[in-house]
N, C-alpha and C positions, 0 to 999 in steps of 0.2 A: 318746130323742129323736134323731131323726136326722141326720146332721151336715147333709143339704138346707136346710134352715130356712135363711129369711132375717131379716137384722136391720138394724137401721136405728139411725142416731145417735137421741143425747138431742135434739140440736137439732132433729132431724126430726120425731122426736115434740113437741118444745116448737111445733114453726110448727102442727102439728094442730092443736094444742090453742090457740095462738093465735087462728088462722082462728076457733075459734067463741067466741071469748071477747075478738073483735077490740074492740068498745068499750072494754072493761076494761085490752087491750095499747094503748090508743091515750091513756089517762088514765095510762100508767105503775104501775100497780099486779100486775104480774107480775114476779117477780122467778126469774129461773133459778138462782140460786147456791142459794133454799129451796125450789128443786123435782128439785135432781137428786140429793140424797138417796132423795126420795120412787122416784125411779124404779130407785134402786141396791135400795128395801126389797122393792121389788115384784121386782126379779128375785130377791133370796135369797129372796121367797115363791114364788114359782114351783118352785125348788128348781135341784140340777145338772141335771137333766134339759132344761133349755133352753143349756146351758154346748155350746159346739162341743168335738169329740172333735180332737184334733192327737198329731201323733208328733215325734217328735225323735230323734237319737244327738248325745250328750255325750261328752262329750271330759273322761275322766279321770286329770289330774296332781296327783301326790306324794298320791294318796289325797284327792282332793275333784276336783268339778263343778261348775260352776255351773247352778244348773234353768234353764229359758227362760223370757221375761221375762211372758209372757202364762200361764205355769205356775199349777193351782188346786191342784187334787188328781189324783193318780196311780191310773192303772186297773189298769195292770200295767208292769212293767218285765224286762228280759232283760240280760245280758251279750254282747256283738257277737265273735262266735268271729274266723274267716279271711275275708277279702273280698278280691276281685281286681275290678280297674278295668278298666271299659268304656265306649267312647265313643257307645254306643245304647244307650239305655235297653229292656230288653225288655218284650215286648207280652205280656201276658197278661191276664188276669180273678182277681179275688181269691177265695179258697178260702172253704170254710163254715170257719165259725166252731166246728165242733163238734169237726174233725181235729184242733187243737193249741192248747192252753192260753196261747200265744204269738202266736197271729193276733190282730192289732187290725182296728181300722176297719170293724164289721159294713156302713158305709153305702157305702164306697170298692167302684169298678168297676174299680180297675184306672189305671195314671196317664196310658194314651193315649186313655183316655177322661173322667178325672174333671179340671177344671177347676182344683180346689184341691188337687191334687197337686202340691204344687212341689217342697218342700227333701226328704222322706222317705215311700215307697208302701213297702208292703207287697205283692208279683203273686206268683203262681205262676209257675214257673220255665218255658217253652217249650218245654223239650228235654225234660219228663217226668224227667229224674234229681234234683231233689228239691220237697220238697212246697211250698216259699213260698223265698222271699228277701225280706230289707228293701232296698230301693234307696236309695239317699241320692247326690242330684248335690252334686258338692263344682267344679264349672266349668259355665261354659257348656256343654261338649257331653262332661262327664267322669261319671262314674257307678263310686260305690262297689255292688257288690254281695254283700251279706253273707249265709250260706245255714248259717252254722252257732250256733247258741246255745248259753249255759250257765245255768241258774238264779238266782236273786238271792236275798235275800231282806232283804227292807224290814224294820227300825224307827222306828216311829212312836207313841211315846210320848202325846203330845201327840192324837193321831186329828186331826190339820190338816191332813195331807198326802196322806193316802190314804180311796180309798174305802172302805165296807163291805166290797164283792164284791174288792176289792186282792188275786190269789193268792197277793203276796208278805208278804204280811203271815205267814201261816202254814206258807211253804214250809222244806222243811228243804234247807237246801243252806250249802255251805261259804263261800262269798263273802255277805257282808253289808255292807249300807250303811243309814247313816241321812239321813233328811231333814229340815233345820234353816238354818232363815233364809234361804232359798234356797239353799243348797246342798244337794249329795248326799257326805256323808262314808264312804269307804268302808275296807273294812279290804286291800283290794288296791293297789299304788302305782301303778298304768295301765290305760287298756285304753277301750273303748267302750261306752257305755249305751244298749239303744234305751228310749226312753219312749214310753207309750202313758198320755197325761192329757186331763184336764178343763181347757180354757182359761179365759181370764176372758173375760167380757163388754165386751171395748177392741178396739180399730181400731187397725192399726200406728202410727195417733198419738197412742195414746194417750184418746182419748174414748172415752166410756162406750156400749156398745150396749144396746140393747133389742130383744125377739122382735117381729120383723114377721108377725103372723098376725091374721085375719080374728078368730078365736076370741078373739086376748091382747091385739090393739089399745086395745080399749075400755078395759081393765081398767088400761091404763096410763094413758091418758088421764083416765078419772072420777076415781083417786087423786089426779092433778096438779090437777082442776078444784076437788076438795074442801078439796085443801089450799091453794088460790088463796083459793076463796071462805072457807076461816076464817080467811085471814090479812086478808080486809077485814072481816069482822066485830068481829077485835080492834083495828082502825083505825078501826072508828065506822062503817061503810057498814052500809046494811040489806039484807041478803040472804041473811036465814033461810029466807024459802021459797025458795029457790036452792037453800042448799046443803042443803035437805030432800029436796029432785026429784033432786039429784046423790047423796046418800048412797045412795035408794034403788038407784036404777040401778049403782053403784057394788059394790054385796053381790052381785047378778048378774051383773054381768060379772067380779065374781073367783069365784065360783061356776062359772062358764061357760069360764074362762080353768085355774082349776084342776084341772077335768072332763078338757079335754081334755089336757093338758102328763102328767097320772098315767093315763091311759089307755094300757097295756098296747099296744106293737106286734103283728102277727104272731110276729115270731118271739118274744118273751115270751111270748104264749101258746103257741107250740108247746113251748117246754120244758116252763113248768109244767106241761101234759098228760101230757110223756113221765115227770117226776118220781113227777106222780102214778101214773101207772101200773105205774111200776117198782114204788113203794110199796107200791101195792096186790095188788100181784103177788104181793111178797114178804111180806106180813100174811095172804092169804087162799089163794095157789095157791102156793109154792113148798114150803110142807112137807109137802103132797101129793106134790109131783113126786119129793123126796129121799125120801121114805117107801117110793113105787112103786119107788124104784129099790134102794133095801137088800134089797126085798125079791128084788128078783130075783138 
């Protein structure tokens, strides 16, 4: 899912679903405190793939971190080698994703371009001598820039912290940290962390968002109407065939909603192509090519 997407408070979605359900909001039988579970269920059904992509560097004393407050699960993390400070931030465009196992942010253009680059970008470096730097402004016009890394590698006992695809989870390298209760515990007494995670779905105050799309709106809406309409049915109101019309419409628009959210980007498909082809390369045509070549 691409970090473009927009979202929208619960409230926002609660006045949608008001507007059509205005008589019922004007009798007082809508209550928000039993519909914003409903809309917390429906984002875990969506899955991470609707979660925004963020970066961060932590700041590691006496061997622990604190993660960031909007932290879910972890994509990948790195160790922040040498940085020198700059008062302009450089202009570049971010690298593919395919050169180094440490580049985040497939959706980022770069931070003189992309709007929600604020506190840490990832660019390619201007001058051509090396492949990426993390940017991180620590002032108004102050800029750390970090251009060398060292491996990590994550413990995660529990699988709460980190994704599937996490490459720290099974890297082999001498620095290790665990993640637990919101910290990152590590076995080094200092140093910098970049993080590249899955945020939560909240607003810097704290409310709850939801996916603003044409595809997911509805999906959010029919669960909050269905579960409107049973909570007056166990109140004595008659509105079976109600919430019969809503159910239906309800299974298709999460049909419709979960169609699209697992829908494979471009670049997902372009890997699994090249996977595949490796694969089959190597099952049908490479024991030919080592065979032609012994022989000669």
């Amino acid at each position: 899912m691409s970090v473009s997407h927009k979202y929208r408070t619960f409230d926002q979605l609660l006045e949608s679903v008001k507007v059509d359900f205005s008589t019922y909001d004007l009798e007082g039988m809508i209550e928000p405190q039993q519909l914003i579970k409903i809309a917390i269920r429906v984002n875990y059904d969506l899955g991470l793939r609707i979660n925004r992509t963020n970066s961060a560097i932590i700041d590691v004393e006496n061997n622990k971190a604190q993660l960031p407050s909007d932290f879910k699960t972890l994509n990948f993390s790195a160790i922040c080698g040498k940085y020198k400070i700059n008062t302009t931030i450089p202009s570049g465009t971010h690298i593919d994703t395919t050169q180094s196992k440490w580049v985040p942010e497939p959706g980022y253009t770069g931070p003189c371009k992309d709007p929600e680059c604020k506190e840490v970008c990832v660019v390619t470096a201007c001058d051509g001598e090396k492949d990426y730097m993390v940017i991180q402004r620590v002032g108004p016009a102050s800029y750390r820039e970090f251009s060398t890394f060292t491996p990590l590698r994550i413990t995660d006992i529990s699988n709460a912290y980190c994704t599937t695809e996490c490459p720290n989870l099974g890297i082999t390298a001498v620095d290790r940290a665990e993640l637990k209760d919101g910290f990152m515990l590590t076995n080094f007494k200092s140093g910098k962390v970049f993080l590249n995670y899955q945020a939560t779905l909240e607003d810097d105050r704290g409310n709850l968002l939801v996916l603003d799309h044409p595809y997911c709106n509805e999906y959010y809406e029919y669960a909050l109407k269905s579960r409107i309409l049973e909570s007056m049915i166990f109140a004595g109101e008659n509105v079976s065939q109600q919430l019969q019309l809503i159910e239906g419409r309800y299974k298709a628009a999460r049909n419709t909603a979960l169609g699209f959210v697992n829908t494979p980007n471009f670049e997902e498909v372009r890997k699994i192509i090249e996977v595949n082809r490796k694969a089959q390369y190597h099952n049908y045509y490479d024991m030919f090519s080592s065979t032609a070549t012994n022989r000669r």
